[in-house]
C-alpha positions as CSV (number, residue, x, y, z in Angstrom):
1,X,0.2,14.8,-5.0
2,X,2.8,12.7,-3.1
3,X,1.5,10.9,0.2
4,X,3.6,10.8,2.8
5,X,5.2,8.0,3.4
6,X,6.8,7.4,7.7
7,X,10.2,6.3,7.9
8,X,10.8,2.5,7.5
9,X,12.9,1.2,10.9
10,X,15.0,-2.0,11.5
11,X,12.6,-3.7,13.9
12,X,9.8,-3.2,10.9
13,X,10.3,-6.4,9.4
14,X,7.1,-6.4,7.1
15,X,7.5,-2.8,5.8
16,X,10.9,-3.6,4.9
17,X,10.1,-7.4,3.5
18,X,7.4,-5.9,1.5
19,X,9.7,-3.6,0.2
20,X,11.9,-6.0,-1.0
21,X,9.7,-8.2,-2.5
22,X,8.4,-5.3,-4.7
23,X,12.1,-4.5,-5.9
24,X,13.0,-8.4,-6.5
25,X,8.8,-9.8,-7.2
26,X,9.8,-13.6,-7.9
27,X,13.6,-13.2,-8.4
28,X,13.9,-14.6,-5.2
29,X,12.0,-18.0,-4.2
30,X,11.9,-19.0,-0.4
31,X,14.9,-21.3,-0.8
32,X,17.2,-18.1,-2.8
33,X,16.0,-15.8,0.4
34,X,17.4,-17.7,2.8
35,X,20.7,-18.1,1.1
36,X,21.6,-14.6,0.1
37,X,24.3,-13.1,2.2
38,X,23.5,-10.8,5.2
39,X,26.0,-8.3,3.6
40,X,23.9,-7.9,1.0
41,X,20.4,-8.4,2.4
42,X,21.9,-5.4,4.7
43,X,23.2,-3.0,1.4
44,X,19.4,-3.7,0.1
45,X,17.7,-3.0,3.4
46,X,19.8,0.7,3.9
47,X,18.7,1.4,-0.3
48,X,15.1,0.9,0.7
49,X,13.6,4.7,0.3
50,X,12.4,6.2,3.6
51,X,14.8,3.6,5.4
52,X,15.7,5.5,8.8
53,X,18.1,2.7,10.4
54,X,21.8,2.8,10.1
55,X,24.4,0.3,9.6
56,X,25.6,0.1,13.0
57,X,21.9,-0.2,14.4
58,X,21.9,-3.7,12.0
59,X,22.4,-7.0,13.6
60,X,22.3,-11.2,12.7
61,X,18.9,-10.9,14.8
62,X,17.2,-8.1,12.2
63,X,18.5,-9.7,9.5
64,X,16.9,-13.3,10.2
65,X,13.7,-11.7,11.2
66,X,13.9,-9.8,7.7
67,X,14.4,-12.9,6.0
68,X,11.9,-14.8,7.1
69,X,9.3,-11.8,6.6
70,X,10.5,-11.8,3.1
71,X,9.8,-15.4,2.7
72,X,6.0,-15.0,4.5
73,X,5.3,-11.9,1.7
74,X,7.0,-14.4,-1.1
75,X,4.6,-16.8,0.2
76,X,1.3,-15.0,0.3
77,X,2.2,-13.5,-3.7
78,X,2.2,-17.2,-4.9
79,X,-1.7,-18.1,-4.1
């Protein structure tokens, strides 16, 4: 039995950075989050499943707050 799972958005920043941080678990430290490239950061936001925002809905502003969501969930895993 699958649950159903709502479409993910741009503006849901700690859906999507929990999201990442179970694809990537420790891969990335705070200090690697906030250097990786908003072209890629964006390819690996649109490959999240049940990701409902577009390319052209993306911008600088999402991306940071993405980030730094990704660094908060990276943060609370290392207690």
């Amino acid at each position: 039995m699958s649950h159903f799972e709502p479409p993910i958005h741009w503006n849901d920043y700690e859906d999507i950075a929990i999201k990442l941080y179970e694809k990537f678990g420790d891969d990335f430290n705070e200090g690697k989050i906030y250097r990786i490239r908003f072209t890629e950061l964006l390819e690996w936001v649109l490959s999240i499943p049940h990701f409902a925002g577009t390319r052209e809905q993306s911008n600088e502003g999402h991306l940071e707050m993405i980030q730094s969501a990704w660094v908060y969930e990276w943060r609370d895993n290392q207690k």
